[in-house]
C-alpha positions as CSV (number, residue, x, y, z in Angstrom):
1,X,150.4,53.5,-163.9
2,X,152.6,53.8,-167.3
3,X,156.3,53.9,-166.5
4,X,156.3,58.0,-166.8
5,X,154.0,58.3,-164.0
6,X,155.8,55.8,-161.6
7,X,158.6,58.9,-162.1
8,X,156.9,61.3,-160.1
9,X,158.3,62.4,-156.5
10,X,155.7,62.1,-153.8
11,X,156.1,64.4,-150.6
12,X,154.1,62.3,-147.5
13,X,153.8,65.2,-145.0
14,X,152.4,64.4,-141.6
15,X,153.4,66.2,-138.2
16,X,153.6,62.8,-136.4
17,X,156.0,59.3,-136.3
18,X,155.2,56.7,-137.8
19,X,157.9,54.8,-135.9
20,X,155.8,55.3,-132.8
21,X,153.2,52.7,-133.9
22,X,152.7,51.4,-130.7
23,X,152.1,54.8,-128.7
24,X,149.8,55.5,-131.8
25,X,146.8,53.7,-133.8
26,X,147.4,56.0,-137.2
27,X,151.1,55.0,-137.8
28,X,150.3,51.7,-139.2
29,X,147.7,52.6,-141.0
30,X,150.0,55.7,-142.4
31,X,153.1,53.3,-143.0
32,X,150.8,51.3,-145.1
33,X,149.5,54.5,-147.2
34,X,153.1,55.2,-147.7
35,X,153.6,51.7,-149.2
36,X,151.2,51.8,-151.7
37,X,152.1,55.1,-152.8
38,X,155.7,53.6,-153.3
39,X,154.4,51.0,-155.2
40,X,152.0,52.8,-157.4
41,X,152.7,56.2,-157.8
42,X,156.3,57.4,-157.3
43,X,159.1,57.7,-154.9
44,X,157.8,59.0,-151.9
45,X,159.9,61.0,-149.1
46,X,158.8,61.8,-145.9
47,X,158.5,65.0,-144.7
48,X,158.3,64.7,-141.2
49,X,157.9,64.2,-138.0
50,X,157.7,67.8,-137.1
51,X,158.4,68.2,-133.1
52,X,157.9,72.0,-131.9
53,X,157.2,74.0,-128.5
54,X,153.9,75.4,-129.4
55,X,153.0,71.4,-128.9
56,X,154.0,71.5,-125.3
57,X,152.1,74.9,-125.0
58,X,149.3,73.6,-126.8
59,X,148.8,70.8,-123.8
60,X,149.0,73.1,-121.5
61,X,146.4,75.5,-122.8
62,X,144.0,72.0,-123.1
63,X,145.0,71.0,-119.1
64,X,144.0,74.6,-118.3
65,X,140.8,74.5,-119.7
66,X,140.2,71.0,-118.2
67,X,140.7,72.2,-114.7
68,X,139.4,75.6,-115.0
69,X,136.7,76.1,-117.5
70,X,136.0,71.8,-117.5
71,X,136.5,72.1,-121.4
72,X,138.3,70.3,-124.0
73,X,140.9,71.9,-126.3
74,X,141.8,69.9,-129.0
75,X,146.1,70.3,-128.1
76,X,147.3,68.8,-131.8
77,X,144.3,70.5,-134.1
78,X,145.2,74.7,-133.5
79,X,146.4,77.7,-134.7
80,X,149.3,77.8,-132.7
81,X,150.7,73.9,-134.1
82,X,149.5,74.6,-137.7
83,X,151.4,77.3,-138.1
84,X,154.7,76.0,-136.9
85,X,153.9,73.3,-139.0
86,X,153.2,75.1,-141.9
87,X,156.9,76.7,-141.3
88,X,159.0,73.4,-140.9
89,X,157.3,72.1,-143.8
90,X,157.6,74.8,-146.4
91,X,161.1,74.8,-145.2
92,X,162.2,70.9,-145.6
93,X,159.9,70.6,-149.0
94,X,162.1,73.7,-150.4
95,X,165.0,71.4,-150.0
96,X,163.9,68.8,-152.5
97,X,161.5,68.4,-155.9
98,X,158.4,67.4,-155.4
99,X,155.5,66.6,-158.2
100,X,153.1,66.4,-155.3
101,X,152.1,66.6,-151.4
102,X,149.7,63.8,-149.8
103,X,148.9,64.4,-146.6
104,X,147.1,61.8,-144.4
105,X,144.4,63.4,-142.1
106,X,146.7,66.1,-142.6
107,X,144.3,69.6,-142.1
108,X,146.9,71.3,-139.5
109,X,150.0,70.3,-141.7
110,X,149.0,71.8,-144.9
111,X,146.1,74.7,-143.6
112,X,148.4,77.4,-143.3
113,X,151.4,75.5,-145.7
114,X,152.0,78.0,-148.4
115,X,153.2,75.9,-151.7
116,X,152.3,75.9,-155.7
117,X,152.8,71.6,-155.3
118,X,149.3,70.2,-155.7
119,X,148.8,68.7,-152.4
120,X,146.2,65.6,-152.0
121,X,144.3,65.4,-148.7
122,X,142.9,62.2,-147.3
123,X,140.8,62.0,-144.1
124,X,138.0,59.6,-142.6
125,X,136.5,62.3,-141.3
126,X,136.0,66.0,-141.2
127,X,136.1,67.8,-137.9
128,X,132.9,68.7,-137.9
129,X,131.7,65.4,-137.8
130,X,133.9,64.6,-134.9
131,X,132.7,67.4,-132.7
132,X,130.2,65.8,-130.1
133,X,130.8,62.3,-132.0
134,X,134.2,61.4,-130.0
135,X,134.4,61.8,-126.3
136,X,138.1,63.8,-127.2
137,X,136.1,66.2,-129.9
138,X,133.0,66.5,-127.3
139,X,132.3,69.8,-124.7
140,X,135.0,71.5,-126.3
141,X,136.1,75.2,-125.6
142,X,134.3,77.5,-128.0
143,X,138.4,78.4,-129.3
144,X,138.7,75.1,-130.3
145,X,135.6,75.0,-132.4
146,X,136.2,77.9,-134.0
147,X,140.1,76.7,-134.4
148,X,139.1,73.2,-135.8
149,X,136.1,74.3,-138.4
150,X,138.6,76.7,-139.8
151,X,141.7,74.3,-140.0
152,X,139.5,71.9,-142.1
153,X,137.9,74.8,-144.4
154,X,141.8,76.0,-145.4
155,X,142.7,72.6,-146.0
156,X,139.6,71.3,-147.9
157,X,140.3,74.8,-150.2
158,X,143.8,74.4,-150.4
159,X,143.7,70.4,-151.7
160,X,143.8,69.9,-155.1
161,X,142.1,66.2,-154.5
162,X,140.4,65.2,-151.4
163,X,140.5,61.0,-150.6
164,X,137.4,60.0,-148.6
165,X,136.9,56.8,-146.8
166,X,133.4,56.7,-147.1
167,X,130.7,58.5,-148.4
168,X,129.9,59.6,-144.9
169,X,133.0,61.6,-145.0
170,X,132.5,62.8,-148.1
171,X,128.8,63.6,-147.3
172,X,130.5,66.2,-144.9
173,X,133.3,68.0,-147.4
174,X,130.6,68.2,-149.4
175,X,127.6,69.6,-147.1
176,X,128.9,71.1,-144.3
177,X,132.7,72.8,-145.9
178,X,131.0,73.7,-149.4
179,X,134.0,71.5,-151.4
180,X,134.1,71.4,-154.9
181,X,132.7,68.1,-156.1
182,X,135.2,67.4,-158.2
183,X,137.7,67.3,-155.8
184,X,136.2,64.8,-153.8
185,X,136.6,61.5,-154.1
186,X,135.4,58.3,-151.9
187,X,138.2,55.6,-151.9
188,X,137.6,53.1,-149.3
189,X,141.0,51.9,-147.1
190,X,143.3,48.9,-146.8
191,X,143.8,46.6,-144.1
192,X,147.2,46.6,-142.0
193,X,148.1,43.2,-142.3
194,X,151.4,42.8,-144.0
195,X,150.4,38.9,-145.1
196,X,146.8,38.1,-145.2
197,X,146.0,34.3,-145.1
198,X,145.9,32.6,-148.7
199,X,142.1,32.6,-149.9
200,X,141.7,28.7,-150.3
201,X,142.8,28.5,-146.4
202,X,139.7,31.0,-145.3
203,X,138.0,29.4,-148.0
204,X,138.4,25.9,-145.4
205,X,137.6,27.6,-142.6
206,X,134.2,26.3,-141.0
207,X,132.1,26.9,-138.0
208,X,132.8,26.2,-134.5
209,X,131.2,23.6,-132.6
210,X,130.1,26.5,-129.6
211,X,130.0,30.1,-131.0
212,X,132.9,31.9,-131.1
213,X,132.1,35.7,-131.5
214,X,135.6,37.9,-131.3
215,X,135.2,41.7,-130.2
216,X,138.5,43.8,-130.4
217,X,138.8,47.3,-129.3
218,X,140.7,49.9,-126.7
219,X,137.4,51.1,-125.4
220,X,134.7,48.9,-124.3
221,X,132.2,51.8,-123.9
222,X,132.5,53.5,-127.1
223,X,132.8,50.7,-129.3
224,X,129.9,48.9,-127.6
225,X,131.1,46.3,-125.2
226,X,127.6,46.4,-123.5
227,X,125.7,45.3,-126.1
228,X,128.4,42.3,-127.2
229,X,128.0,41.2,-123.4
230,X,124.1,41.3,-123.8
231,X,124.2,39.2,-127.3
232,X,126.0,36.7,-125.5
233,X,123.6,36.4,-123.1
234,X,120.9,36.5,-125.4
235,X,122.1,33.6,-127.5
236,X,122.3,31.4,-124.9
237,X,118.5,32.2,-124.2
238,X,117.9,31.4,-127.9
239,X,119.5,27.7,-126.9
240,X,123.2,28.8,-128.8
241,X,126.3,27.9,-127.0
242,X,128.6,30.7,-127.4
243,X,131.5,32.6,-125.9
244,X,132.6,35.8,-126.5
245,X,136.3,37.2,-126.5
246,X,137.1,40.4,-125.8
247,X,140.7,41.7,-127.1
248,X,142.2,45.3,-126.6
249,X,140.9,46.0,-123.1
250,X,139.4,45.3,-119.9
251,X,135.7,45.2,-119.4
252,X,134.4,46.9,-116.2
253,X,134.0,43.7,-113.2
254,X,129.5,43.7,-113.7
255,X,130.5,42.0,-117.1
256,X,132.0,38.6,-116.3
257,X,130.7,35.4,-117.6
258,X,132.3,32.1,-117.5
259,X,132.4,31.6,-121.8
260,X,133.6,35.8,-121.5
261,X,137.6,35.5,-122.1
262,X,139.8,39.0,-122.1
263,X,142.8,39.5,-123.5
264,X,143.7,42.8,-122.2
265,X,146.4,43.9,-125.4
266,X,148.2,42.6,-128.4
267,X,151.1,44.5,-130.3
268,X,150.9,43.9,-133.5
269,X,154.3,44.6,-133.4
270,X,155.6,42.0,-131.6
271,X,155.0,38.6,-133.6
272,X,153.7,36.3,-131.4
273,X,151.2,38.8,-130.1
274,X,150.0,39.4,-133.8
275,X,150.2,35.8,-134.7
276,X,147.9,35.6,-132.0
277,X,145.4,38.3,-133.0
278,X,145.3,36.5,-136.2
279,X,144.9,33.6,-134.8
280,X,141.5,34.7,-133.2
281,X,140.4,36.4,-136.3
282,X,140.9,32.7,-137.9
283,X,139.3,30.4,-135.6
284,X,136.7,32.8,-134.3
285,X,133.1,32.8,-136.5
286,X,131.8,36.1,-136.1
287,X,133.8,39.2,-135.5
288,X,131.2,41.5,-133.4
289,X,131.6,45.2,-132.7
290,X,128.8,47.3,-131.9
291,X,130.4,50.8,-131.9
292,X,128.8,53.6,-130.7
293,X,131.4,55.9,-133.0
294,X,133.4,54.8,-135.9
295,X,134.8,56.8,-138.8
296,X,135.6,54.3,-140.4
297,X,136.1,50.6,-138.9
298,X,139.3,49.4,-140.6
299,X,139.5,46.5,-138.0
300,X,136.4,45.0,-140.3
301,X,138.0,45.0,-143.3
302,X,140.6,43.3,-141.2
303,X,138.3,40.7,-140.4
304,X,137.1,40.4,-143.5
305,X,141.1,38.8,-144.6
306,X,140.4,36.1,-142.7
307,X,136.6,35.6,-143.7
308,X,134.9,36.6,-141.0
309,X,131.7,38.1,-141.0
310,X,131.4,41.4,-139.1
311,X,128.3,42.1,-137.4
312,X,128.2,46.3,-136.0
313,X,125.8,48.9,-136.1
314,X,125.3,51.7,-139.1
315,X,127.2,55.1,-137.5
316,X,130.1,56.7,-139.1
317,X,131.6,55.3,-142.4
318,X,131.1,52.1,-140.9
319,X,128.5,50.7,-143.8
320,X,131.4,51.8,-146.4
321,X,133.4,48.3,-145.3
322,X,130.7,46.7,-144.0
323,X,128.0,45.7,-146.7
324,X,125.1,43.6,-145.7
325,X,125.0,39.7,-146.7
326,X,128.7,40.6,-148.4
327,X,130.8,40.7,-145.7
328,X,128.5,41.0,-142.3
329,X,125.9,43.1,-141.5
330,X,125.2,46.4,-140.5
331,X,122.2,46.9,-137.6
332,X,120.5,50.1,-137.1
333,X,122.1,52.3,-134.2
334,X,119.9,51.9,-131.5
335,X,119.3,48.2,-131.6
336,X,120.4,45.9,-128.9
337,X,121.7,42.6,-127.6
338,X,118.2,40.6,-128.4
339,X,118.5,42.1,-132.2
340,X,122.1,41.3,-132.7
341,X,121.7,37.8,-131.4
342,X,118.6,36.8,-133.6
343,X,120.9,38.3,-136.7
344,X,123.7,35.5,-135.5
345,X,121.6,33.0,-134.2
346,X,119.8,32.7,-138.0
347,X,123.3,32.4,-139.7
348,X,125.5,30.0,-137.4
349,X,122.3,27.9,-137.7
350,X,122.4,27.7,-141.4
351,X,125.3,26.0,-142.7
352,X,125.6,26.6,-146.3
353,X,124.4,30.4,-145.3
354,X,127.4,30.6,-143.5
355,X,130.0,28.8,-145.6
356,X,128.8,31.3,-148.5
357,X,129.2,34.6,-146.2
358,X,132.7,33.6,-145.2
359,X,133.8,33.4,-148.8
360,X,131.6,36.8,-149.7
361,X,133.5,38.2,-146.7
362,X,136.7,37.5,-148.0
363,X,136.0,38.1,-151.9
364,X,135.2,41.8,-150.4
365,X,138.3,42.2,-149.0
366,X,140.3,40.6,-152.2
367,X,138.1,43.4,-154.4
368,X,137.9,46.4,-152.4
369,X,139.0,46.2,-149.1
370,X,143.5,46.2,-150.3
371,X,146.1,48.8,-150.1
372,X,146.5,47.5,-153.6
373,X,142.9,48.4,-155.0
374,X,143.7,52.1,-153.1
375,X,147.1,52.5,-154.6
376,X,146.1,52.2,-157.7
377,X,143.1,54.0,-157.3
378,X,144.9,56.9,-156.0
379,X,147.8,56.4,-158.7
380,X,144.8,57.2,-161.3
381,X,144.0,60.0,-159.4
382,X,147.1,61.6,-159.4
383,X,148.0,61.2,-162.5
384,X,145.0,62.5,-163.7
385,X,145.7,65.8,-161.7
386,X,149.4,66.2,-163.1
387,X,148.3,65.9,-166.8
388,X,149.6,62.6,-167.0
């Protein structure tokens, strides 16, 4: 953006800390948002955390239902929080001059926020489309529903700009909340790694002598763990040595294999830990993640830094980073270990095949997979909403 636009002061309103990275998978991705808006758009202050009671009532109203009624309330996504919000936000934006609001998955923040500032919303999803499609959003009190479809209306009406992570989002502000197209827009995310490796060094990077397939995830359920174990097995069958590496939890004890190595956690955080995490995005040769729910998948465009192909299953936003024979491919939901193996077993045999999808991994995250290619994305955006 032109020197004028750089000028203009950027409110970043979200309810929670983004100090608290390690209690919280959002905050680095929201620390990195912030960053690019600094660098792209404007001076950006932070309006927020925002602590209040009507949290701690909130949880109690959702452990009440659990043990009464054996419902879910959604405890962060209510009336009674989005109000208070609304409140302490209206009050600390009054103290300053803002050009504009963004809010990251901000629907509680800004649905009751009353303000003239144009306020830009992103999300990766819309409620609706986590109802029933995360075990957290599932078998939820009839309250809640009712509590979360009209959060997201008010918000989606009240944004002047709506940022999308993928057209399946989109699909949903679009179809299911009646948004004005115009509003919405599909800009794909970043990757939170503060130094990616230099291109020529993934560009070096070759196949392993046994098959190294990396899987990474706090939930081995939910993001597929079962089928990973069975394309392991498979491959073998198809005559492929490989091991599989499961980081981020623990798998339940039926899934042990001798070539199966678990690396329960690592803080990106602490150094070491991440140097490590990178370490196994480097040297492993094909990142695989079968998820069963995904708004998104930002851990693929993750992979993709290091040139690594992903290899997951269509659901959610996921085909927005993944893109098939660019940077992995993208399996239809219901398939299973033998299906994911033959995919695999056909590349790692294939030399020059491979060689060619490791550099189309990484060109997609050099061209569309940045904080860089969203900042200025979004810096276009903006201006064109302020007139400028």
């Amino acid at each position: 953006m032109n020197g004028e636009a750089k000028r203009i002061n950027i409110a970043f309103l979200t309810a929670f800390d983004l100090e608290d990275i390690q209690a919280w998978s959002w905050a680095g991705t929201f620390y990195f948002m912030a960053q690019a808006l600094e660098k792209y758009c404007g001076e950006v202050s932070h309006i927020g955390p925002i602590n209040c009671w009507e949290q701690v009532a909130a949880r109690v109203i959702r452990k009440g239902s659990s043990l009464l009624l054996k419902k879910n309330y959604v405890s962060y996504h209510n009336f009674l929080v989005a109000r208070k919000y609304a409140k302490v936000a209206a009050r600390r934006l009054a103290r300053g001059t803002f050009d504009v609001i963004f809010t990251p998955v901000g629907e509680p923040e800004i649905a009751f926020l009353k303000t003239d500032i144009p306020i830009v919303l992103f999300e990766d999803a819309t409620y609706g489309q986590l109802m029933n499609y995360y075990p957290a959003y599932s078998n939820l009190l009839k309250r809640s529903i009712y509590e979360l479809n009209t959060l997201e209306e008010l918000a989606l009406k009240k944004a002047s700009l709506v940022l999308c992570s993928s057209e399946w989002a989109a699909r949903s502000a679009l179809e299911d909340y009646h948004t004005e197209k115009r509003k919405v827009h599909v800009l794909p995310q970043g990757t939170n790694i503060e130094h990616p490796p230099a291109r020529e060094e993934v560009w070096r990077k070759r196949k392993s002598d046994r098959c190294r397939l990396l899987f990474v995830g706090v939930d081995w359920q939910r993001k597929g763990g079962e089928i990973a174990f069975e394309t392991l097995l498979r491959l073998e069958e198809l005559g492929i040595q490989a091991e599989l590496i499961v980081c981020g939890c623990v798998p339940p004890p039926q899934f042990s294999h001798e070539r199966m190595m678990v690396i329960p956690y690592l803080y990106k955080s602490d150094e070491k830990q991440r140097e490590q995490l990178e370490q196994l995005y480097m040297t492993s040769d094909f990142f695989l993640l079968p998820t069963r729910s995904e708004s998104y998948g930002m851990v693929f465009a993750e992979a993709s830094a290091f040139g690594l192909p992903s290899i997951t299953s269509d659901t959610g936003g996921v085909s927005e980073v993944v893109r098939n024979g660019e940077n992995g491919f993208v399996l239809a939901y219901h398939a299973r270990g033998a299906e994911y193996a033959k995919v695999i077993a056909d590349i790692y045999r294939d030399d020059q095949r491979y060689k060619e999808l490791v550099r189309s991994s990484r060109a997609a995250f050099d061209t569309r997979l940045t904080w860089d290619s969203w900042g200025m994305a979004v810096a276009d955006l903006i201006a064109q909403l302020l007139g400028r």
